[in-house]
C-alpha positions as CSV (number, residue, x, y, z in Angstrom):
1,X,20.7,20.5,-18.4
2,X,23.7,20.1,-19.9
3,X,25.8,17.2,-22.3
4,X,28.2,15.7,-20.5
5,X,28.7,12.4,-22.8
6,X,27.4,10.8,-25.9
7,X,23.5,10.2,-24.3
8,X,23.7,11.4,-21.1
9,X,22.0,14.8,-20.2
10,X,23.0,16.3,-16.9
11,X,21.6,18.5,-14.3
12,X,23.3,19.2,-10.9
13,X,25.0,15.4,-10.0
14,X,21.9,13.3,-11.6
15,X,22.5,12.1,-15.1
16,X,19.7,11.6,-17.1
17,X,20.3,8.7,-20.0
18,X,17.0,8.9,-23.1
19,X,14.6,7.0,-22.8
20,X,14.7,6.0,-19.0
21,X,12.0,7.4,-16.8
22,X,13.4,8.9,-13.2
23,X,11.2,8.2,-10.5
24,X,9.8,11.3,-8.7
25,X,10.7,12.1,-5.0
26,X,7.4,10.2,-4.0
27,X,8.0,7.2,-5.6
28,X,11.3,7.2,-4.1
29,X,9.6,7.6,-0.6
30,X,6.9,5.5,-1.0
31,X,9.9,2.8,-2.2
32,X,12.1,3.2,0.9
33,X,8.3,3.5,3.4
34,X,7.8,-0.2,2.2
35,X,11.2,-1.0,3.2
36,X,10.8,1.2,6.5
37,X,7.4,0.3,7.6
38,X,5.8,-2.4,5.8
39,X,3.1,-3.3,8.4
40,X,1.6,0.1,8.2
41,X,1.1,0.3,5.0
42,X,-0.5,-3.4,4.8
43,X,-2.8,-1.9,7.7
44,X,-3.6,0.7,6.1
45,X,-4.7,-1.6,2.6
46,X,-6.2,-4.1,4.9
47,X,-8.7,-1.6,6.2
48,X,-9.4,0.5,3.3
49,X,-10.2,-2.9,1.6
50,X,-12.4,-3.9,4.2
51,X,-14.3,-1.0,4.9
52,X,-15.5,-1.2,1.0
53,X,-16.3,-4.6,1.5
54,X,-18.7,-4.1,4.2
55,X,-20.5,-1.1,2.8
56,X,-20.3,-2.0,-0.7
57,X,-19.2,1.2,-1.7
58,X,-17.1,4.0,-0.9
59,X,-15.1,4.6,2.5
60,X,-16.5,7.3,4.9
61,X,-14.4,9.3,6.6
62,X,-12.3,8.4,9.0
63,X,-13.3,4.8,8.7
64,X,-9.3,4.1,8.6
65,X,-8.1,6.8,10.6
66,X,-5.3,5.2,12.6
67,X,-4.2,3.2,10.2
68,X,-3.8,6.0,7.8
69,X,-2.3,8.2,10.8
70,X,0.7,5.1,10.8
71,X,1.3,5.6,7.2
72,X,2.0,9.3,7.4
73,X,4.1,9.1,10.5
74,X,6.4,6.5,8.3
75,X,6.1,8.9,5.6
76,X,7.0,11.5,7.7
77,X,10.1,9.7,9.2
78,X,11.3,8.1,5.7
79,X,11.2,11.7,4.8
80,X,12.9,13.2,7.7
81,X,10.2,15.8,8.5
């Protein structure tokens, strides 16, 4: 990193000011996703939430399968893999 002005740190194009947190590359994703594909991830909450509702404990696996499976195809297209 390098000084570029009075409290500003840079590195490559991003400019870094003190005291302000950057979000990381998944936070970023997970930010555009609910834009993207916000029914998925609701699914996805919707079952997890419900599946520990009716056992009263923790989920089992693949109790949410598909709706996980939507989550990571949006994740997969928001990050253009």
């Amino acid at each position: 990193m390098s000084r570029a002005a009075a409290g500003t740190l840079t590195k490559g194009h991003t400019q870094y000011h003190p005291g302000q947190q950057q979000p990381n590359r998944f936070t970023q994703s997970f930010t555009r996703m609910k834009q993207v594909c916000p029914n998925a991830i609701k699914a996805y909450a919707t079952c997890v939430l419900d599946a520990e509702d009716r056992s009263h404990s923790s989920l089992t696996k693949h109790s949410c399968s598909n709706e996980f499976r939507s989550v990571r195809e949006c994740f997969k297209k928001v990050r253009g893999f």
